[in-house]
N, C-alpha and C positions, 0 to 999 in steps of 0.2 A: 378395112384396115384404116387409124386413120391415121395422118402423118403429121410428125413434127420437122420444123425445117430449122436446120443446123446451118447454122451461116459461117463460112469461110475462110479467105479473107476478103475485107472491105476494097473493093474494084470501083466504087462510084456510090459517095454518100455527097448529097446535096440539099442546103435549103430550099424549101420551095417558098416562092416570094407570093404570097395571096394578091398582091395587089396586082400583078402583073401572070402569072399562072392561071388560063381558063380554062384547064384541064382537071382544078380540085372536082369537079366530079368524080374524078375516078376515085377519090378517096373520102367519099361522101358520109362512109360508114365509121370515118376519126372518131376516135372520142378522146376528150383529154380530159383526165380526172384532177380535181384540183384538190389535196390533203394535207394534212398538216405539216409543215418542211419541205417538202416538195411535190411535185405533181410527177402522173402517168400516166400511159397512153391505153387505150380500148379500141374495140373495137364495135362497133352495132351489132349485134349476132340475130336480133330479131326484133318490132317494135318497140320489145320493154325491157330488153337482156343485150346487156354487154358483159363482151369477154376480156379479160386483163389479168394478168400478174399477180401470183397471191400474197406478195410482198408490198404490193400499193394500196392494201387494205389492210394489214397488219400495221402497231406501231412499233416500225422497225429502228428506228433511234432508240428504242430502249431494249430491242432485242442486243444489239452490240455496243459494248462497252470496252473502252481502253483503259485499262488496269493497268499499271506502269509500262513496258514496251509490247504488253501482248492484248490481244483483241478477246476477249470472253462473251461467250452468246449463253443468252438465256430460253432455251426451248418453249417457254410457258408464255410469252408473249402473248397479249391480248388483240383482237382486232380494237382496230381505231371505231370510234365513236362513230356511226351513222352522220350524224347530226356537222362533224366535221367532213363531211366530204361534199364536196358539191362536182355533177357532171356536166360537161360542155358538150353536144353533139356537131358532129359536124366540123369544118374548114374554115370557118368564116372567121371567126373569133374565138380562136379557143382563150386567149389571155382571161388573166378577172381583170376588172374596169370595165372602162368604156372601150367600145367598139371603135374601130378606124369609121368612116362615112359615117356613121350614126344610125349601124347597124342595131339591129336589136337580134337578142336570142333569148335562149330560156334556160335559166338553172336547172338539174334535176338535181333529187336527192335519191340517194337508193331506199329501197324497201326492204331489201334483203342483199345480204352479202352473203354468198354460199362458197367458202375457198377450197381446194379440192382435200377432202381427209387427213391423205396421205402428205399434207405441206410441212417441210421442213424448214423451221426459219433459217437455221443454223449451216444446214447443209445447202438450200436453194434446191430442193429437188419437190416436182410437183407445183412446181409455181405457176399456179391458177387459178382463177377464181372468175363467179358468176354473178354481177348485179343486178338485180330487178330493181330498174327505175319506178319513182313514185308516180309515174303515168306512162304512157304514151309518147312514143318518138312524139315531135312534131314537122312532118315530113318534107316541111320546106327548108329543115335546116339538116335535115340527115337522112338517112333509109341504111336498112342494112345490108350486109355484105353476102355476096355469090359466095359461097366456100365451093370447092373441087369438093365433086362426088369422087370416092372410091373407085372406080374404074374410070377418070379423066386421067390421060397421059398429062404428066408434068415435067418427066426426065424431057432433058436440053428445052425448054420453054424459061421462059424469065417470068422468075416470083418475085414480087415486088415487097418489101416489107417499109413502115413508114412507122413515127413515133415524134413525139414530140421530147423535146431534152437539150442539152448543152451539146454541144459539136465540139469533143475535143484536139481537134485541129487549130492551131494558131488561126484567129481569124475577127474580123472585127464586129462580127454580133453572135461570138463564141458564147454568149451567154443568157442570149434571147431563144427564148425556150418556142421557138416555131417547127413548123411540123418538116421533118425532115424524109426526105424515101433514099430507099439503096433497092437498086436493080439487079441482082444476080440470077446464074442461070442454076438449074436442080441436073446435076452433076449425076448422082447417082440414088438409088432406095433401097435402104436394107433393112429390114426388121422395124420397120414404120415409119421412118428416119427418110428425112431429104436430105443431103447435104448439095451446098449449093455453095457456088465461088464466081 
């Protein structure tokens, strides 16, 4: 079975500060996609595949349109341009620019954007999508992620989920797009479904 996890309410969302957090190992497997208008987050799912959002590879500034007070979607939206999207693996630096210490990392570009079929822009349902980077992790800046097998208990265990984005919380680097986690426990599983508070 495999499960998706339905999150709650938010109990404990924080930035984590790289320069001072020597625990980003545990989320080794980030990835932040950087696209035209804004950026999103992935995951490493294996050397050359990451898993993300089927909405961060479409160009969804042109699926939704403000026609005088009402929002109109256009279903036929195209994915964005390969060639616009650049991937960051890893904790260290996801920003573009330069690095803080004078890190170095490595762009990827995807090879393939595979979003799941069934993607509804309009509706949000199915929001998924698989990239095949144009090489090889490179293992000093990422590896990819343990997923729970199908028979691992997850009920009362704390799922961690992490993303990079704006914190919309009053707060004074509301806008710096660093990698954030929210801890919650997996409450109950119904029909493939975690939900977790």
């Amino acid at each position: 079975m495999n499960y998706i996890i339905t999150w709650g309410v938010i109990s404990l969302l924080y930035k984590i500060n790289i320069d001072e957090n020597k625990l980003l190992k545990d989320h080794c497997g980030a990835v932040h996609l950087d696209v035209p208008n804004y950026g999103c987050t992935g995951v490493l799912i294996s050397n050359r595949h990451v898993l993300t959002a089927a909405h961060c590879v479409y160009d969804y500034s042109r699926a939704r349109q403000i026609v005088g007070s009402e929002i109109q979607c256009d279903p036929n939206v195209e994915l964005l341009p390969m060639l616009d999207m650049t991937i960051y693996l890893g904790t260290k630096c996801p920003k573009s620019g330069e690095c803080p210490n004078g890190e170095k990392r490595t762009p990827y570009k995807p090879l393939y954007v595979i979003p799941h079929p069934g993607f509804d822009v309009c509706r949000i349902v199915n929001d998924i999508a698989v990239i095949e980077l144009n090489e090889d992790a490179n293992l000093e800046e990422a590896s990819p992620i343990c997923m729970a097998e199908e028979d691992d208990p997850v009920l009362n265990q704390t799922v961690t989920g992490i993303g990079y984005g704006m914190d919309g919380r009053i707060r004074p680097d509301k806008y710096d797009p660093g990698l954030q986690e929210l801890n919650l426990t997996a409450t109950n599983e119904w029909d493939g479904k975690i939900n977790a508070t």
